[in-house]
N, CA, C and O atoms as a Tripos MOL2 file, in Angstrom:
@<TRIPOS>MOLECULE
protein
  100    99    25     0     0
PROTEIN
NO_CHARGES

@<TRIPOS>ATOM
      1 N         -77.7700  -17.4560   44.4900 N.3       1 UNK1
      2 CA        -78.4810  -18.4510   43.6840 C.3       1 UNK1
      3 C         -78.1060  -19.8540   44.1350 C.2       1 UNK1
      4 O         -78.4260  -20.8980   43.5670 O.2       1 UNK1
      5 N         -77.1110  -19.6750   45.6490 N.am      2 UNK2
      6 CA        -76.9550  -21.2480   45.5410 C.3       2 UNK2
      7 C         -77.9250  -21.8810   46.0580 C.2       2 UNK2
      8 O         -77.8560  -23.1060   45.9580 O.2       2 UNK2
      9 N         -79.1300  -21.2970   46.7680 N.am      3 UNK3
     10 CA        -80.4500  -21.9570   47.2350 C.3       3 UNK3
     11 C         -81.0090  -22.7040   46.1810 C.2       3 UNK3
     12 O         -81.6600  -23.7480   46.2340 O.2       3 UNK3
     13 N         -80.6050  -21.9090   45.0530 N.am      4 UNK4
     14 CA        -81.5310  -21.9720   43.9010 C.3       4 UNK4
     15 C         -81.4570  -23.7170   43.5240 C.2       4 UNK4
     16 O         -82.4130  -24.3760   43.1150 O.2       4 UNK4
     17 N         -79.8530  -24.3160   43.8220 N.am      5 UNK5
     18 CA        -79.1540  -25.2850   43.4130 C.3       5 UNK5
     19 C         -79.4240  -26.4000   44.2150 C.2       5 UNK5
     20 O         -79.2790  -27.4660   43.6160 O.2       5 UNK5
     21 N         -79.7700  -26.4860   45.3750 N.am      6 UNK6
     22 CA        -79.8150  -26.7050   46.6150 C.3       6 UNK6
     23 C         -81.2370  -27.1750   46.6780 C.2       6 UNK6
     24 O         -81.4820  -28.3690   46.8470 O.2       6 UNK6
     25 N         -82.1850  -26.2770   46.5470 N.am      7 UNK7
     26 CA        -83.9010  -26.5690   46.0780 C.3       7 UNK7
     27 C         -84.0540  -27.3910   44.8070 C.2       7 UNK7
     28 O         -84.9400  -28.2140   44.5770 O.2       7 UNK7
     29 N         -83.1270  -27.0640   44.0840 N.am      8 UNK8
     30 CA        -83.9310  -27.8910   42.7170 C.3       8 UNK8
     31 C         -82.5720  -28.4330   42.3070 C.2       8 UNK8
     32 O         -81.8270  -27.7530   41.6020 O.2       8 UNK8
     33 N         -82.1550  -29.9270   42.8350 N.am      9 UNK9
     34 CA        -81.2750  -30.3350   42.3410 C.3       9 UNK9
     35 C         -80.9550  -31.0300   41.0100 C.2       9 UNK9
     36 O         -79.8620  -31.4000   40.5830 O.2       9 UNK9
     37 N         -82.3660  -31.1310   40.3720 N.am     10 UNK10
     38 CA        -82.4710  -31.6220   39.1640 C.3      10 UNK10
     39 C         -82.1720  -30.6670   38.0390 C.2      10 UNK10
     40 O         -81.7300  -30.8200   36.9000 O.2      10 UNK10
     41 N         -82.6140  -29.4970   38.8360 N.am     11 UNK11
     42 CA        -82.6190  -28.5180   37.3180 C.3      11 UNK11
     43 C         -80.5680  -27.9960   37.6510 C.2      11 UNK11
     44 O         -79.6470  -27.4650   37.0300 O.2      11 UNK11
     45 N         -80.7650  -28.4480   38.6580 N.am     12 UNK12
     46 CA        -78.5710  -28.4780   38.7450 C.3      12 UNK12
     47 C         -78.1930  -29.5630   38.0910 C.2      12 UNK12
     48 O         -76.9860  -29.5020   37.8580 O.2      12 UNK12
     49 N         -78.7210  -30.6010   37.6610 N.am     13 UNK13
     50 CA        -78.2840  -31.6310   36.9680 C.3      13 UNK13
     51 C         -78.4990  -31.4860   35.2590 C.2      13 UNK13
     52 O         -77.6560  -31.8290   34.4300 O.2      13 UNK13
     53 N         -79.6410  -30.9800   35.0000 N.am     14 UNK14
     54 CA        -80.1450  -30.3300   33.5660 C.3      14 UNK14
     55 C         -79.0130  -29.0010   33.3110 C.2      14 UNK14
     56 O         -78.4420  -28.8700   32.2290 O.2      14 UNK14
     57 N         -78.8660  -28.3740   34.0800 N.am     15 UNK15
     58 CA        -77.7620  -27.2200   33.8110 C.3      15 UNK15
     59 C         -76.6480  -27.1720   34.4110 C.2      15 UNK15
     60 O         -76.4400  -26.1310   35.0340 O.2      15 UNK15
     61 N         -75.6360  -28.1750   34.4390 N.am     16 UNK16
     62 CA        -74.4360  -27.9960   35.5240 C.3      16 UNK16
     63 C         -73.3820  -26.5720   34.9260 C.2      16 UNK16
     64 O         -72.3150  -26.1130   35.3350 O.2      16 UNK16
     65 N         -74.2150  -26.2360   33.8890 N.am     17 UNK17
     66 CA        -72.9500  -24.6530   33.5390 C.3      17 UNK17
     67 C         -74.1150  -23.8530   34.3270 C.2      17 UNK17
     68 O         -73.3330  -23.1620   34.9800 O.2      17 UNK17
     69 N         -74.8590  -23.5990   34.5830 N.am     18 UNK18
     70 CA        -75.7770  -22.8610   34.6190 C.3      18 UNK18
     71 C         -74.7600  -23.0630   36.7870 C.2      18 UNK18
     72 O         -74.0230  -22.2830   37.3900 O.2      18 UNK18
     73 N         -75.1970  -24.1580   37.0890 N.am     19 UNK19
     74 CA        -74.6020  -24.6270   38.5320 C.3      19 UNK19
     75 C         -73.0580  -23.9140   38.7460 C.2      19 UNK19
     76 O         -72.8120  -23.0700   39.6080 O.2      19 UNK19
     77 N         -72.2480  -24.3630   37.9270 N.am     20 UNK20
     78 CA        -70.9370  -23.8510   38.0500 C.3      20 UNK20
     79 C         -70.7070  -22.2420   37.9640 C.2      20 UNK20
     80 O         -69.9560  -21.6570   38.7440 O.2      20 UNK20
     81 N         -71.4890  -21.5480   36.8590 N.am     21 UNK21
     82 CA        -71.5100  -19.9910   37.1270 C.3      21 UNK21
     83 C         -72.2320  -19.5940   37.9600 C.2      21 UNK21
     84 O         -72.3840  -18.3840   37.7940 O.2      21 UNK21
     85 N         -73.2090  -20.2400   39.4470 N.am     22 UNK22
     86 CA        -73.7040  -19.7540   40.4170 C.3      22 UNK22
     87 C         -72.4880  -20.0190   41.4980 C.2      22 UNK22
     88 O         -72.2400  -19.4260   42.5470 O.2      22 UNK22
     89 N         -71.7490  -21.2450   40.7900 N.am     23 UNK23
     90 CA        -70.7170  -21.3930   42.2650 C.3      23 UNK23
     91 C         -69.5770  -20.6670   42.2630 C.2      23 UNK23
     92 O         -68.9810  -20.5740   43.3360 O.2      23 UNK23
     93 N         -68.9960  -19.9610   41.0060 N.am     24 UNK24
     94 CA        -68.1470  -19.3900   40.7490 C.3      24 UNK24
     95 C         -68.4180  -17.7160   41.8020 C.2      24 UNK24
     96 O         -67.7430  -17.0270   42.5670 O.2      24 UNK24
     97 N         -70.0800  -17.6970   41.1160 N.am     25 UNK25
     98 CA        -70.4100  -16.3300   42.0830 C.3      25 UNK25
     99 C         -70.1130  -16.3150   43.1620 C.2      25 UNK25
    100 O         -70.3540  -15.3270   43.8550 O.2      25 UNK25
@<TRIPOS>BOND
     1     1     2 1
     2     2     3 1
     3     3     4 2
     4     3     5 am
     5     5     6 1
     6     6     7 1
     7     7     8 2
     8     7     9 am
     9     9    10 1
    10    10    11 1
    11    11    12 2
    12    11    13 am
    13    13    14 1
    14    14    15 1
    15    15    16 2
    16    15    17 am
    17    17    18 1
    18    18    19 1
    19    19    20 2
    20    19    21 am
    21    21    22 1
    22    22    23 1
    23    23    24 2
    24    23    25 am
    25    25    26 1
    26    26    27 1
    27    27    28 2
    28    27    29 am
    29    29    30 1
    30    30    31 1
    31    31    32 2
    32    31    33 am
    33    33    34 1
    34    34    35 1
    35    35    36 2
    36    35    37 am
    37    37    38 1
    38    38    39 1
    39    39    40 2
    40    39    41 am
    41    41    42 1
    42    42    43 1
    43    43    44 2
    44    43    45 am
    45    45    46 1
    46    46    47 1
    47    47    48 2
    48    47    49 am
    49    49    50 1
    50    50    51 1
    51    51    52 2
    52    51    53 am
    53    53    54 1
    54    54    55 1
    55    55    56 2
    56    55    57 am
    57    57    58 1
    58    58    59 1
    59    59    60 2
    60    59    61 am
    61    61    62 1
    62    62    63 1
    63    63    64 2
    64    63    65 am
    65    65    66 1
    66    66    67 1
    67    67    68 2
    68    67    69 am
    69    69    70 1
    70    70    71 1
    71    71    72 2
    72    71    73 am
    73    73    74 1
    74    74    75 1
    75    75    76 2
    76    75    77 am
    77    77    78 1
    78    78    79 1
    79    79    80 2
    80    79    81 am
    81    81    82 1
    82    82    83 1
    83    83    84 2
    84    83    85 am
    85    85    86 1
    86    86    87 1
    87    87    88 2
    88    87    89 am
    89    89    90 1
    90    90    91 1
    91    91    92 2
    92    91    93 am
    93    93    94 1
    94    94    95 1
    95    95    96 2
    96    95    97 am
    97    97    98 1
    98    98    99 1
    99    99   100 2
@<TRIPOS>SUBSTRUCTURE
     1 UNK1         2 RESIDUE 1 A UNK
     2 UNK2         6 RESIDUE 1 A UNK
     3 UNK3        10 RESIDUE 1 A UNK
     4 UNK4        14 RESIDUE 1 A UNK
     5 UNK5        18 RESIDUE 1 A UNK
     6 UNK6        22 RESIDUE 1 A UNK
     7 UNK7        26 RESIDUE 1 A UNK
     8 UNK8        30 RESIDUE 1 A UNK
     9 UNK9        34 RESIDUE 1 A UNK
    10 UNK10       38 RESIDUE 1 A UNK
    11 UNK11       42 RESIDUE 1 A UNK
    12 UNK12       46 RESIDUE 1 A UNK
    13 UNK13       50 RESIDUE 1 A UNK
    14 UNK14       54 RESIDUE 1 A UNK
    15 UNK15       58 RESIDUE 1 A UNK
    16 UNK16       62 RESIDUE 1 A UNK
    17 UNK17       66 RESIDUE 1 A UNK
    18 UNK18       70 RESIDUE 1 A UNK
    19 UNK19       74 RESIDUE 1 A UNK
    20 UNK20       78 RESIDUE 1 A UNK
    21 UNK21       82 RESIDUE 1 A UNK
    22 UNK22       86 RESIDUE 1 A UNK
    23 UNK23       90 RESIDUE 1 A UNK
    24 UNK24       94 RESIDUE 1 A UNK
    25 UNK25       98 RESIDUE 1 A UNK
């Protein structure tokens, strides 16, 4: 999912828990 973070850096900014449990993965 880190593409996911990477493509849509806004919706990584709207969800940084959402960001941090993809980076943890």
């Amino acid at each position: 999912m880190k593409f996911a973070v990477i493509g849509n850096p806004i919706s990584h900014s709207l969800s940084p828990v959402m960001h941090r449990a993809n980076f943890n993965s």
